[in-house]
C-alpha positions as CSV (number, residue, x, y, z in Angstrom):
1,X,-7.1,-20.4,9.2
2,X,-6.8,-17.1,11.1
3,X,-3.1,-17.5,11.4
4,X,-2.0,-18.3,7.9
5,X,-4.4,-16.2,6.0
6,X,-3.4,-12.3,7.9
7,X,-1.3,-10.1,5.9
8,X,-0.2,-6.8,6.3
9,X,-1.8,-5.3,3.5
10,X,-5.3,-4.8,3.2
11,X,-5.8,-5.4,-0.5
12,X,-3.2,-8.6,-0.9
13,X,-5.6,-9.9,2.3
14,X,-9.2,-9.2,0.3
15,X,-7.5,-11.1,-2.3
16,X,-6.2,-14.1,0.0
17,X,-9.2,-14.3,1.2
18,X,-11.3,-14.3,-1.8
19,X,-8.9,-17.6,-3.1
20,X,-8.8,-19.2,0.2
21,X,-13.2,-19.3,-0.3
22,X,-13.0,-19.9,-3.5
23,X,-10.4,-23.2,-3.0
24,X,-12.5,-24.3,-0.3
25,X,-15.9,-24.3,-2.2
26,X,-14.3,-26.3,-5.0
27,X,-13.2,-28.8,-2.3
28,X,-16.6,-29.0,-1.1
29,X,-18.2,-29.3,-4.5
30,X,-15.5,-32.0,-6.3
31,X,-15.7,-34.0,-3.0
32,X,-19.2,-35.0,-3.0
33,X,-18.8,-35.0,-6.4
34,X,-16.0,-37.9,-6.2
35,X,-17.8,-39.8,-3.4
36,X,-21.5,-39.8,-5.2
37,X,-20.7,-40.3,-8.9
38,X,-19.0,-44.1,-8.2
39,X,-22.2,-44.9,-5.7
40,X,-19.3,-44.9,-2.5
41,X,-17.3,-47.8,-4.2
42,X,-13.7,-46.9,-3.0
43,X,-11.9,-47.6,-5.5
44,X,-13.7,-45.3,-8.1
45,X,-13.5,-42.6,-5.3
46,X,-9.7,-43.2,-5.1
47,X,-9.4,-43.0,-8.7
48,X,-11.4,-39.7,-9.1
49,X,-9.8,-38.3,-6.2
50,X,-6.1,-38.5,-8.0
51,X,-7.8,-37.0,-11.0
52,X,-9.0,-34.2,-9.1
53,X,-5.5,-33.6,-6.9
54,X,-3.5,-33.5,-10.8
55,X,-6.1,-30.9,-11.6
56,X,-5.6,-28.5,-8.8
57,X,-1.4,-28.4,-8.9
58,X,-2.2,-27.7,-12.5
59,X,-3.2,-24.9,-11.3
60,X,-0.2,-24.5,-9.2
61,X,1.6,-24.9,-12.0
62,X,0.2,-23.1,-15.0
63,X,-1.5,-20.3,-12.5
64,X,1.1,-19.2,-9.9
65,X,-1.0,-16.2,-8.8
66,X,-3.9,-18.4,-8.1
67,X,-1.4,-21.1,-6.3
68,X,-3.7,-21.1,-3.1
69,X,-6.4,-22.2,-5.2
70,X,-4.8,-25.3,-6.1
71,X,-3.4,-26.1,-2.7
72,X,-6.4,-25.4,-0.4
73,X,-8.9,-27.2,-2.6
74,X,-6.7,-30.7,-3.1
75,X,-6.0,-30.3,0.8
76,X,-9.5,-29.9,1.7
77,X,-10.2,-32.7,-1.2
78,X,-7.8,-34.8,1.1
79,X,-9.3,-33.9,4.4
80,X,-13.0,-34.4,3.6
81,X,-12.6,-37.8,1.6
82,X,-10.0,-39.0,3.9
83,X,-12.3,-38.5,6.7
84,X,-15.4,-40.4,5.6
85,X,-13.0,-43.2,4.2
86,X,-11.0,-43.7,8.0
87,X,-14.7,-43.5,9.3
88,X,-15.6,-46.6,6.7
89,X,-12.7,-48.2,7.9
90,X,-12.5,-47.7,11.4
91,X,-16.0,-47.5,12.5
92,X,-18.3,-44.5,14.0
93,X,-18.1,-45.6,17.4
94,X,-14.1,-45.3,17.3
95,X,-14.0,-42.3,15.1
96,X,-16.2,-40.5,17.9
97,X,-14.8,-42.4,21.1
98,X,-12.3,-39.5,21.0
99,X,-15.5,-36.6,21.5
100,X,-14.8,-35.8,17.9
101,X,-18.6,-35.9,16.3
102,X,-19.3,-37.5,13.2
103,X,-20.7,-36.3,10.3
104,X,-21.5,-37.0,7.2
105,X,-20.0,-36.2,3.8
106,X,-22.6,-34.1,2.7
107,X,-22.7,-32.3,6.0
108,X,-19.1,-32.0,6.5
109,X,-18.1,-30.4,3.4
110,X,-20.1,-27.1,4.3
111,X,-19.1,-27.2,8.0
112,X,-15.8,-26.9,6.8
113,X,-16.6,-24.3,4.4
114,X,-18.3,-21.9,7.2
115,X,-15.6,-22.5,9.7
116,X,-13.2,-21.6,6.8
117,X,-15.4,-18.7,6.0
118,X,-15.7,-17.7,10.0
119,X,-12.0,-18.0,10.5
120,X,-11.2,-15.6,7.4
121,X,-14.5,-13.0,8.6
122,X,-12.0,-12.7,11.8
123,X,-8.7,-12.0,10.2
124,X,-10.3,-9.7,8.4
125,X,-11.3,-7.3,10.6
126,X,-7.8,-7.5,12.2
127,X,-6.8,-6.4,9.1
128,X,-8.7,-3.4,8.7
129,X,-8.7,-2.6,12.6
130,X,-7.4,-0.1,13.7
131,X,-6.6,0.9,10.5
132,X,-5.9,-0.9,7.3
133,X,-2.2,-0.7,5.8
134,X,-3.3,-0.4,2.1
135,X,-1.5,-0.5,-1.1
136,X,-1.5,3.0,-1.9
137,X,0.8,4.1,0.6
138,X,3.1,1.3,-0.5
139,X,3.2,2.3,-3.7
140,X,3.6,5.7,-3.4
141,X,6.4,5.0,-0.9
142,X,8.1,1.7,-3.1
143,X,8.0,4.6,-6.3
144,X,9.7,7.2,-4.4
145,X,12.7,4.8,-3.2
146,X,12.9,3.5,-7.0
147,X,12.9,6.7,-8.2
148,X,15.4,7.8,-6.0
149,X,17.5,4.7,-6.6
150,X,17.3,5.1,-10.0
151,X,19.2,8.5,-9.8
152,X,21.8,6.9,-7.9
153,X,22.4,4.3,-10.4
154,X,22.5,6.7,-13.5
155,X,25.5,8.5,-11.5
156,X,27.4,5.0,-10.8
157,X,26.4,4.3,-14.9
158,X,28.0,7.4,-15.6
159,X,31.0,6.8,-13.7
160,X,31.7,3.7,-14.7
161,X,31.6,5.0,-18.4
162,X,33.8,8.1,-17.2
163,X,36.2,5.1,-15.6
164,X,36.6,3.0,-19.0
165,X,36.6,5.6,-21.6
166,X,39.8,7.2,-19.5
167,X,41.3,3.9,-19.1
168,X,41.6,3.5,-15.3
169,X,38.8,1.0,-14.4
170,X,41.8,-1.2,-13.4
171,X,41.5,-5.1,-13.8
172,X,37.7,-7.0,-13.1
173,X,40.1,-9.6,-10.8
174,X,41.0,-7.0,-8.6
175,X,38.6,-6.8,-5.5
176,X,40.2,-3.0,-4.8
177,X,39.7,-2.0,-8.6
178,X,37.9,1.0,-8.9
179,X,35.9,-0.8,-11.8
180,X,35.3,-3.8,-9.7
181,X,33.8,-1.5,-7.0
182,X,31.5,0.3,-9.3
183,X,30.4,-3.0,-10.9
184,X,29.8,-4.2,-7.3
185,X,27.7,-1.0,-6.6
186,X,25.6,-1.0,-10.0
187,X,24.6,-4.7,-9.5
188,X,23.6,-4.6,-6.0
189,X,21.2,-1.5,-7.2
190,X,20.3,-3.5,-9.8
191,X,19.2,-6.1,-7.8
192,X,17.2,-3.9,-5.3
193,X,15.5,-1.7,-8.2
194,X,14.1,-5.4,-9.7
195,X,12.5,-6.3,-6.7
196,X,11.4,-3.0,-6.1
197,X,9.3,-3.1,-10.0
198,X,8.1,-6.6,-9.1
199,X,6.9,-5.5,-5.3
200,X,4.9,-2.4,-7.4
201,X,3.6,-4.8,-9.5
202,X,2.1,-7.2,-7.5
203,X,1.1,-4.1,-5.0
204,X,-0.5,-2.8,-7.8
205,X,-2.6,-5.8,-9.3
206,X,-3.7,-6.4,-5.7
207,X,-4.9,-2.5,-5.2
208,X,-7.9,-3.6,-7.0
209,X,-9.0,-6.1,-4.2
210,X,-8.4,-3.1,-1.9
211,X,-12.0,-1.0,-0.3
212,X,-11.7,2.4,-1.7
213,X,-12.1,5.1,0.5
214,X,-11.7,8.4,0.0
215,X,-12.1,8.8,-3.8
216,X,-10.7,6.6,-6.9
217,X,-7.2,5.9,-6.9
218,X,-5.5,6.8,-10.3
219,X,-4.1,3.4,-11.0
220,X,-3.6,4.5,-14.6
221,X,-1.1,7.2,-13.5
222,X,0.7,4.7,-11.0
223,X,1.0,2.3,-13.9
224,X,2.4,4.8,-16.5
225,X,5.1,5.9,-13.6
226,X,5.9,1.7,-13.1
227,X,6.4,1.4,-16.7
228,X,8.4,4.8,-17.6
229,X,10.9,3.9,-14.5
230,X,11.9,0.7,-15.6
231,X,12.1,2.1,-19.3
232,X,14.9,4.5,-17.9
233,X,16.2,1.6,-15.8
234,X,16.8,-0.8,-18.7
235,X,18.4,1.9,-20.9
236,X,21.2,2.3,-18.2
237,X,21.7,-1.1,-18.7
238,X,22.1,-0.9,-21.7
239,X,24.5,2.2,-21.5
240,X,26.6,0.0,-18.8
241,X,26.8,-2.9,-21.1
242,X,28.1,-0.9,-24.7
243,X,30.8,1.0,-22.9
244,X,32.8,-2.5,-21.9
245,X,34.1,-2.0,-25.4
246,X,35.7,1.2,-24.5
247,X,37.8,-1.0,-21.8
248,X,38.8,-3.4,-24.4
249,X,39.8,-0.7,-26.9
250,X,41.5,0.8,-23.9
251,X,43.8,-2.5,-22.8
252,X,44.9,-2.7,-26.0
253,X,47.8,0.4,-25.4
254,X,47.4,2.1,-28.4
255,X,46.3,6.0,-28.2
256,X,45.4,7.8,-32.1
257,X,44.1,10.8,-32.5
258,X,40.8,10.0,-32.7
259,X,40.5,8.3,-29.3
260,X,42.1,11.2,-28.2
261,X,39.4,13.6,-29.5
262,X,36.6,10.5,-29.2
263,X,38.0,10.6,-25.0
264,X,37.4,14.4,-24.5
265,X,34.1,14.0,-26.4
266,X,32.7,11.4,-24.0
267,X,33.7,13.7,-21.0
268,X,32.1,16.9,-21.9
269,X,28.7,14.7,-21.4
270,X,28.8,15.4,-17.5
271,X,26.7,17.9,-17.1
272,X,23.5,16.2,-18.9
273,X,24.3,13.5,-16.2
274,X,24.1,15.7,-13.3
275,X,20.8,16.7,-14.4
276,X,19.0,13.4,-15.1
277,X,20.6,12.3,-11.3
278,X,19.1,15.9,-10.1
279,X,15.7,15.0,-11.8
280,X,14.7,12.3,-10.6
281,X,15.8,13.2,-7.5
282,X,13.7,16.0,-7.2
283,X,10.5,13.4,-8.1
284,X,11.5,11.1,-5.7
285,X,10.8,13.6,-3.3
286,X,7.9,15.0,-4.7
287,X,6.3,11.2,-4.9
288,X,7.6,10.1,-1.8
289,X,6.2,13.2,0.5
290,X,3.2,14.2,-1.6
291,X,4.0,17.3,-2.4
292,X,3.6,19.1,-5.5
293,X,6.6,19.8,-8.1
294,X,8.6,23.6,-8.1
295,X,6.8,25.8,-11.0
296,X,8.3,26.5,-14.3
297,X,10.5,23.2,-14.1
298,X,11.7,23.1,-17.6
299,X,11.9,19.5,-19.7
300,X,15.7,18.5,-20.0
301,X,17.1,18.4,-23.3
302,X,19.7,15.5,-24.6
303,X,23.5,16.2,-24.8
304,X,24.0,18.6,-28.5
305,X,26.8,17.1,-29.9
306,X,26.8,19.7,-32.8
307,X,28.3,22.0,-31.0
308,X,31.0,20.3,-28.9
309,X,32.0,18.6,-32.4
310,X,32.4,22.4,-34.0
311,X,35.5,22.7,-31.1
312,X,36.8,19.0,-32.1
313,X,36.9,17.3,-34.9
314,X,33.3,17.6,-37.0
315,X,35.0,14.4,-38.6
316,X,34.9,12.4,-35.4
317,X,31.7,10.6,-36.3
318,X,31.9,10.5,-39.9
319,X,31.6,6.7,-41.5
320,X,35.2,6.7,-42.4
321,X,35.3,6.2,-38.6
322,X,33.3,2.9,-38.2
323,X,35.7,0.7,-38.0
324,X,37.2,2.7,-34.4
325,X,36.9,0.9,-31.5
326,X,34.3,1.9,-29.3
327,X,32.3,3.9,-32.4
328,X,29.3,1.7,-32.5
329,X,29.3,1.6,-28.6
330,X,29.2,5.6,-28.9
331,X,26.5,5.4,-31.3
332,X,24.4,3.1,-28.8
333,X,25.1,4.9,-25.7
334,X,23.7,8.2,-27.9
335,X,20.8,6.4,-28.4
336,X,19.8,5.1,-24.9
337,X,21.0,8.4,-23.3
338,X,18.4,10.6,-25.6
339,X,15.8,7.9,-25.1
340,X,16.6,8.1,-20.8
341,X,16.1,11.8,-21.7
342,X,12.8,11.6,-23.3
343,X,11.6,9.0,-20.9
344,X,12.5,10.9,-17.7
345,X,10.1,14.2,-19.2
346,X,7.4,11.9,-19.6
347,X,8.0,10.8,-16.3
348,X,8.2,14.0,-15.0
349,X,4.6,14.7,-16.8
350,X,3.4,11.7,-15.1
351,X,4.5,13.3,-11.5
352,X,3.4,16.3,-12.4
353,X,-0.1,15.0,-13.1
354,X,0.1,12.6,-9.8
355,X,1.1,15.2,-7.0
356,X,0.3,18.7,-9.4
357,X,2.6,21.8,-9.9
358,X,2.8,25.0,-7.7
359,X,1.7,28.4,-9.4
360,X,3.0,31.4,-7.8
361,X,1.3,33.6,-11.3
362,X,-1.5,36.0,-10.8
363,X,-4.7,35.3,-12.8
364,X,-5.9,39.1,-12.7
365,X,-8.5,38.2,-15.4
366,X,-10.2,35.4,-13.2
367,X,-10.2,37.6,-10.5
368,X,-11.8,40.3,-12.1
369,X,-14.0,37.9,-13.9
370,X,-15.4,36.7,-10.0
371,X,-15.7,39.9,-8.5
372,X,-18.3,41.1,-11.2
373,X,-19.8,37.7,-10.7
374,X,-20.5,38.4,-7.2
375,X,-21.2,42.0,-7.6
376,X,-24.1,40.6,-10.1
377,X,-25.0,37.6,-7.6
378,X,-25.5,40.5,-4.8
379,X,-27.1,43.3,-6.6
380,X,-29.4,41.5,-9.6
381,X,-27.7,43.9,-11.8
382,X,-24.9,43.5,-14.0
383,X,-21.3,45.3,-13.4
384,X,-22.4,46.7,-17.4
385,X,-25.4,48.4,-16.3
386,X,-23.9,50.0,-13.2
């Protein structure tokens, strides 16, 4: 028991070890339950006993984060009502002709449940000695690598856009393709930023189970920041996805006008990008290290198109152009870049309110404000009356 039920974490083990009891008390319970209720006749136990083991993987099923629950109960089940029935068949003097004592059901059942109890008490304290590993610094340090990953795949996004709007993505067979590489790049990110939101997740669910020490961790802040990051994360998939029509448009050979204009649209958007990548950056340190954010950080504002339209074509997005290839791609990849915007200032907020802002300003009215405080404190008189 000591050797399956240790875990790194200190929470994820509270929690283990709470289900791990809890299975083990139901065992107890249901099995004298089974063998009592038919008067010992074995088939009625057998018959109860089946009922009871499709009960607990039902739990296995339905329940997957109480799946230890399921398991240790129906194998303790097995274990305790096995026992007393090889005893009934075998005999007590052979059962205990090997130094193994005998004991009855109703004794056996809570042997087992201290010994599981004792065996947990000691992997326990391994756990917390010398010093517990707890979820907080896992999430704090699984935030800052997502984060940080996050602004790495926004650039590879970006690029990949860059790469199909201009036309030299090259062909998806091609292993060499520059396209081929990026989509390489963007899905093994992909991959690791999924399991990084479920690993938070979990982490974070199991925080609870967790002794708190040291004041009251702000799981409501560490939620929001969960939540905001895979917001951002799902509109760059979404940006990825809408601009494969710009590829298509692209292989087709012909060059109007308007993709002309539509082209040197999409790649005056650069500098936005180099600012969302720089963002969240700049929290992934900020989360990662502790440390508080630079002062007067400004929240970033989405591309204007306004103005870049006023040196094209103001015409370039009118509805006589729906019908354009890549125009309703444009009109998505608007949408999700302004809403990747908005969501990276709340997430900066969210930072901000996790690891605070430094103030460099001088508060000369405070300051005055405690010196006649003190003056009054020191004297009994008032900095008035003096």
């Amino acid at each position: 028991m000591i050797a399956i039920s240790m875990n790194r974490l200190a929470g994820q083990s509270v929690f283990n070890f709470a289900v791990r009891v809890l299975g083990t008390f139901i065992a107890m319970v249901a099995s004298l339950v089974i063998w009592y209720i038919v008067d010992q006749h074995i088939p009625g136990i057998l018959v109860f006993e089946f009922v009871f083991i499709f009960c607990a993987f039902w739990i296995v099923v339905k329940l997957p984060r109480f799946i230890v629950v399921g398991i240790i109960s129906s194998v303790s089940s097995v274990l305790i009502i096995g026992y007393e029935l090889q005893v009934r068949k075998i005999g007590v003097v052979t059962a205990i002709s090997n130094y193994q004592a005998y004991y009855p059901i109703y004794e056996l059942g809570p042997y087992r449940l201290a010994t599981v109890a004792g065996g947990l008490f000691v992997a326990f304290l391994w756990t917390i000695l010398p010093y517990p590993i707890s979820e907080n610094s896992e999430l704090r340090k699984d935030l800052g690598t997502l984060t940080f990953s996050l602004a790495g795949h926004y650039a590879i996004v970006h690029e990949t856009v860059r790469s199909r709007v201009r036309g030299d993505e090259g062909s998806a067979l091609d292993k060499d393709s520059p396209g081929r590489k990026l989509e390489k790049a963007r899905l093994e990110i992909f991959g690791k930023e999924q399991l990084l939101i479920q690993t938070l997740k979990a982490n974070l669910g199991f925080q609870t189970w967790q002794i708190e020490v040291g004041g009251k961790f702000p799981k409501a802040v560490y939620l929001a920041l969960i939540n905001e990051a895979e917001s951002i994360l799902t509109w760059m998939n979404l940006i990825a996805f809408a601009s494969k029509s710009f590829a298509v448009s692209n292989s087709s050979g012909t060059t109007d006008e308007w993709q002309t204009d539509f082209l040197r649209l999409i790649s005056s958007v650069r500098t936005t990008s180099e600012q969302v990548s720089s963002r969240l950056a700049l929290l992934s340190n900020s989360i990662t290290n502790g440390t508080p954010l630079p002062p007067y950080l400004q929240s970033l504002e989405p591309f204007n198109l306004d103005d870049r339209l006023s040196t094209l074509d103001k015409e370039i997005l009118g509805i006589n152009h729906i019908a354009q290839p890549g125009y309703a791609a444009f009109a998505v990849m608007q949408i999700a870049s302004r809403s990747i915007v908005f969501e990276l200032n709340k997430l900066t907020e969210s930072v901000k309110n996790l690891v605070g802002e430094l103030d460099f300003s001088f508060h000369f009215a405070e300051e005055v404000a405690s010196e006649a405080s003190s003056k009054e404190d020191l004297t009994g008189k008032s900095a008035k009356n003096d």
